[in-house]
C-alpha positions as CSV (number, residue, x, y, z in Angstrom):
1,X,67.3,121.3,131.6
2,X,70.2,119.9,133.7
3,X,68.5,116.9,134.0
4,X,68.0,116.3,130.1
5,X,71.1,117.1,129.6
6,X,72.4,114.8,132.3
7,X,70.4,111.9,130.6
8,X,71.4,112.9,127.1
9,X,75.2,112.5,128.5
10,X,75.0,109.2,130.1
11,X,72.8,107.7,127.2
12,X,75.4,108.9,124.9
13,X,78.4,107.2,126.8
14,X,76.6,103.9,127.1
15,X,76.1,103.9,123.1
16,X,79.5,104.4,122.6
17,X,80.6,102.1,125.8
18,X,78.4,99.3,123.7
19,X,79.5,100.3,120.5
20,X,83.2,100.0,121.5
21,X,82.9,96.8,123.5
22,X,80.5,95.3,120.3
23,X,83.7,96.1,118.2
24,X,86.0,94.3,120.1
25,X,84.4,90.6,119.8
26,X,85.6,88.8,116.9
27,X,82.2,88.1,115.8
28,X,83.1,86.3,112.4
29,X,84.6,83.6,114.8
30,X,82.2,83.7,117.4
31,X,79.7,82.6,114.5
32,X,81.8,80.2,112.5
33,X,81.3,82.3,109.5
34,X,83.8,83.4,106.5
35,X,84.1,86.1,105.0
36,X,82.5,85.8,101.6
37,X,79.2,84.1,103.6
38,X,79.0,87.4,105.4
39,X,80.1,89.6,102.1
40,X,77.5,87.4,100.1
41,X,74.6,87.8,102.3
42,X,75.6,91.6,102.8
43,X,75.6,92.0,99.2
44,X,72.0,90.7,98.7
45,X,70.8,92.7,101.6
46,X,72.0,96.0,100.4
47,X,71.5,95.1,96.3
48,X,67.7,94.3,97.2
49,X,67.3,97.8,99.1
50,X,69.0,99.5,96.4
51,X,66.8,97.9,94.1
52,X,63.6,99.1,96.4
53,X,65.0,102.9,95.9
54,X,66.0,102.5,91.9
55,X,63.5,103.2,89.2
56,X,64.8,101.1,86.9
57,X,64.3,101.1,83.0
58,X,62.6,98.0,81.6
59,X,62.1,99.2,77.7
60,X,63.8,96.6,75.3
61,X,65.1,99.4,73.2
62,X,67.4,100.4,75.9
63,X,67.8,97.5,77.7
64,X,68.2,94.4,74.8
65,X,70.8,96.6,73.2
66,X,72.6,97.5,76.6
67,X,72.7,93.3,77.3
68,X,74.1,92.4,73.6
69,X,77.0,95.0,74.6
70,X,77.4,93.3,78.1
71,X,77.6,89.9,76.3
72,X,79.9,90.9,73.9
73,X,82.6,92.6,75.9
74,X,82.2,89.0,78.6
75,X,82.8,86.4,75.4
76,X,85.8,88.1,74.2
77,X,87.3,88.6,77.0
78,X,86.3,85.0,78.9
79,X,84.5,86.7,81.7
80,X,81.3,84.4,82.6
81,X,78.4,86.3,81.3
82,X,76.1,85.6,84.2
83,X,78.0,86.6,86.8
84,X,77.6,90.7,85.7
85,X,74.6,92.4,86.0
86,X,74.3,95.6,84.3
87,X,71.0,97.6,85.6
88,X,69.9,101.1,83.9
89,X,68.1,103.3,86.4
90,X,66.3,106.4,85.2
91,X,68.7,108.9,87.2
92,X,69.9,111.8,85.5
93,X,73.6,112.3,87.0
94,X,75.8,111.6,85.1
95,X,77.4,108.3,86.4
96,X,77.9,104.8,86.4
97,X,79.3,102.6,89.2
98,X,80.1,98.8,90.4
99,X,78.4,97.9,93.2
100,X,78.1,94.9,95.9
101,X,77.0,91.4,94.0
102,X,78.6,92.3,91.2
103,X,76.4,94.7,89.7
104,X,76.9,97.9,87.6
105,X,74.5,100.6,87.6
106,X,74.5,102.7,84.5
107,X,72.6,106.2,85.1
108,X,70.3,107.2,81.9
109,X,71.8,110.6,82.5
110,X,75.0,109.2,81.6
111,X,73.7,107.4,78.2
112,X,72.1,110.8,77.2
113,X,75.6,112.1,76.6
114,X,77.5,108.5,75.1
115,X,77.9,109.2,71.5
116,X,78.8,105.9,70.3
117,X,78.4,102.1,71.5
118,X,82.2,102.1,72.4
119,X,81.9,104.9,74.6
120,X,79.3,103.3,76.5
121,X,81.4,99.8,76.6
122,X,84.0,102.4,77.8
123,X,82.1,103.0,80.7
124,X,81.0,99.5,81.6
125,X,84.4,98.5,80.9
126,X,85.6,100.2,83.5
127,X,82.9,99.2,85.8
128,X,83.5,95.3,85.0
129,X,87.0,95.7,85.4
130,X,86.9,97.1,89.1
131,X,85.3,93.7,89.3
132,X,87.1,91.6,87.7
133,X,90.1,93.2,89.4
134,X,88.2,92.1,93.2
135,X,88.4,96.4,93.5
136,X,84.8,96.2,95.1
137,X,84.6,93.2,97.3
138,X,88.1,93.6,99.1
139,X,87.1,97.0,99.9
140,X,83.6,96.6,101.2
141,X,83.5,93.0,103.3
142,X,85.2,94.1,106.6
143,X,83.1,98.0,106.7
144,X,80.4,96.5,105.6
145,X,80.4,94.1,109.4
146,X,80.4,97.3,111.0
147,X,77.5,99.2,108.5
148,X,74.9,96.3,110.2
149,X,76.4,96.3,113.8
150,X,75.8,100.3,114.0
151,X,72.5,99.9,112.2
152,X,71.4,96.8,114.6
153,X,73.2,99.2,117.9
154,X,71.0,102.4,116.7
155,X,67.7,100.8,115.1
156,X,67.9,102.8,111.9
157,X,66.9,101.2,108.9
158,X,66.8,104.4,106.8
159,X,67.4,102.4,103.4
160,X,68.5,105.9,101.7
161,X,71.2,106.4,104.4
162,X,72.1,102.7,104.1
163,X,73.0,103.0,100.6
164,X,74.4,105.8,100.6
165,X,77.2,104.4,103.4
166,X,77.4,101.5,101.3
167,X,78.6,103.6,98.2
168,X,80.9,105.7,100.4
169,X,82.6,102.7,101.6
170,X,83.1,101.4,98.1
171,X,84.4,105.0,97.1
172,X,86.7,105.1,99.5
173,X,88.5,101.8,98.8
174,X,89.2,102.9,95.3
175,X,92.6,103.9,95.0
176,X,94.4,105.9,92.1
177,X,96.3,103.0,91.0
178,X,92.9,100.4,91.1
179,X,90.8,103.5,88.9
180,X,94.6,103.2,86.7
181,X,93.8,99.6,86.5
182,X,90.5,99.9,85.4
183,X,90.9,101.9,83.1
184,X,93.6,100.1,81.5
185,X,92.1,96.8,81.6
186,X,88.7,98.5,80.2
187,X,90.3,100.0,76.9
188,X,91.9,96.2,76.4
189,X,88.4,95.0,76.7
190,X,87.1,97.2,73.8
191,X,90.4,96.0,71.8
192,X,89.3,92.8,72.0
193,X,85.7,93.3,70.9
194,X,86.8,95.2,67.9
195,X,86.2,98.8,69.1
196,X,88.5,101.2,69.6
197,X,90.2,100.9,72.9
198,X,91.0,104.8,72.5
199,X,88.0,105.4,73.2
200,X,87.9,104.8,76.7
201,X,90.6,107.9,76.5
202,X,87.9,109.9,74.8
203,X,85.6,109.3,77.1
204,X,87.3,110.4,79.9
205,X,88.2,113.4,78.0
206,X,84.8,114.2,77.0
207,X,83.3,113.8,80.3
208,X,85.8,115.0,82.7
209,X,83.1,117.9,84.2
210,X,80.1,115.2,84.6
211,X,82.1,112.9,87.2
212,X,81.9,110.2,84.6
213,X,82.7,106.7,85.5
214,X,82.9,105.5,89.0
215,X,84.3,107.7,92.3
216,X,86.4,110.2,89.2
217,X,85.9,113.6,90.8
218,X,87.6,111.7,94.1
219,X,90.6,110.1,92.2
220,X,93.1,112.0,89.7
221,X,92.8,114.4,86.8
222,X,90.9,112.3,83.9
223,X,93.3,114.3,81.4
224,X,96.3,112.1,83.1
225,X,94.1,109.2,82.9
226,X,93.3,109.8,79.4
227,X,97.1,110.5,78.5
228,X,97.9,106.9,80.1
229,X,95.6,105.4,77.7
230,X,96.8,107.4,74.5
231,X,100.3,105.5,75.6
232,X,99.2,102.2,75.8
233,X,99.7,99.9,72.5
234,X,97.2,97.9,70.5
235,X,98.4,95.6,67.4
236,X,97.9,97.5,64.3
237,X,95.9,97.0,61.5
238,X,92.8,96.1,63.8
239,X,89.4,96.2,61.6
240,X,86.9,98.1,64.1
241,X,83.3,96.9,63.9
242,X,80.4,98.0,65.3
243,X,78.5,95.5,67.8
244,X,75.2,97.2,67.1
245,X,73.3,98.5,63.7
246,X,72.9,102.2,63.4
247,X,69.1,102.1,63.9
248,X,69.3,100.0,67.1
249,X,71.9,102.0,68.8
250,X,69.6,105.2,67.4
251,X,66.5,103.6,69.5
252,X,68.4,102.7,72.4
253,X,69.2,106.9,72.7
254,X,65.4,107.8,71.9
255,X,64.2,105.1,74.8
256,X,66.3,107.1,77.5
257,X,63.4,109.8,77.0
């Protein structure tokens, strides 16, 4: 028993003897790479595993409709439409989130309880604005170095834990101010599509005990959040129009079955 513990000691001090030294060289330089090469190739590592461990919904009903939406909210707000990429996955907590390569994944569980088009715009809104804002990138290039030295140090490839550390990371970048931000910045892009921007203060409202919209049970009461919307000022006499007809946004709901 001494012995194995004697072995279990010294093996642990040379991991973290090699971790720490590993952590020291400038490998970025060593490498002549930038940043965003390294955060670019990161980014379609991790999105294709996540992709691998997502069952994601392919019916027209849900996804044509959920595409028109994305469309919309990019061309009035000049934000190039090809650059977001909105995926729904058949999960049924209740959340949405931005991830790396600039994709938002929307959770079925979280369309289940959107009762109108602009509270799902609410939602991606929010999502496209962490974005647009760089909340996602600036927070995940430099952790995201030291996600594939420990994985490369340890040899585990678990592509559930992997994830997982990947959404932490992004999680924990997110500030009070940047969620602030995205809200903000998501109820201006409903104004300009024509919906109502209060929504996005409904939403929050509505969904406050389903950890609605990206890392919100970690950042802030969504009543405050909700309040700061209700302050903000839109031009008056705004004609609100829907994007979508009645019977399309009806057979986007009865597709998340």
């Amino acid at each position: 028993m001494k012995q194995i513990i004697k072995e279990f000691l010294v093996s642990a001090v040379l991991f973290f003897s090699i971790l720490f030294l590993t952590l020291q060289v400038d490998w970025m330089k060593m490498f002549h790479l930038t940043p965003t090469i390294v955060g670019d190739k990161l980014s379609e590592w991790v999105w294709d595993l996540t992709c691998m461990g997502m069952h994601e919904v392919k019916n027209d009903n849900v996804c044509l409709p959920v595409d028109t939406l994305v469309n919309e909210m990019c061309k009035a707000n000049g934000i190039d439409t090809a650059s977001i990429h909105v995926v729904v996955s058949r999960n049924s907590e209740v959340n949405a989130y931005a991830t790396v390569g600039r994709h938002i994944i929307v959770n079925t569980g979280l369309m289940e309880k959107m009762d109108n088009e602009a509270q799902l715009c609410a939602v991606i809104g929010h999502e496209v604005a962490h974005l647009e804002l760089g909340h996602i990138e600036s927070g995940i290039r430099q952790k995201a170095i030291f996600q594939v030295l420990l994985i490369l140090l340890t040899g585990n490839g678990n592509t559930e834990g992997l994830i997982n550390l990947t959404t932490d990371m992004i999680s924990n970048s997110i500030t009070r101010a940047k969620e602030d931000q995205a809200d903000e910045q998501g109820a201006r892009y409903l104004y300009a599509m024509h919906l109502d921007p209060m929504e996005m203060a409904n939403t929050l409202e509505s969904f406050e005990s389903y950890g609605i919209l990206s890392y919100l049970t970690d950042h802030a009461d969504s009543k405050e959040r909700a309040a700061r919307i209700r302050k903000m000022h839109f031009g008056k006499n705004t004609t609100f129009r829907p994007v979508l007809s009645p019977e399309t946004w009806q057979a986007l709901k009865n597709g998340l079955d």
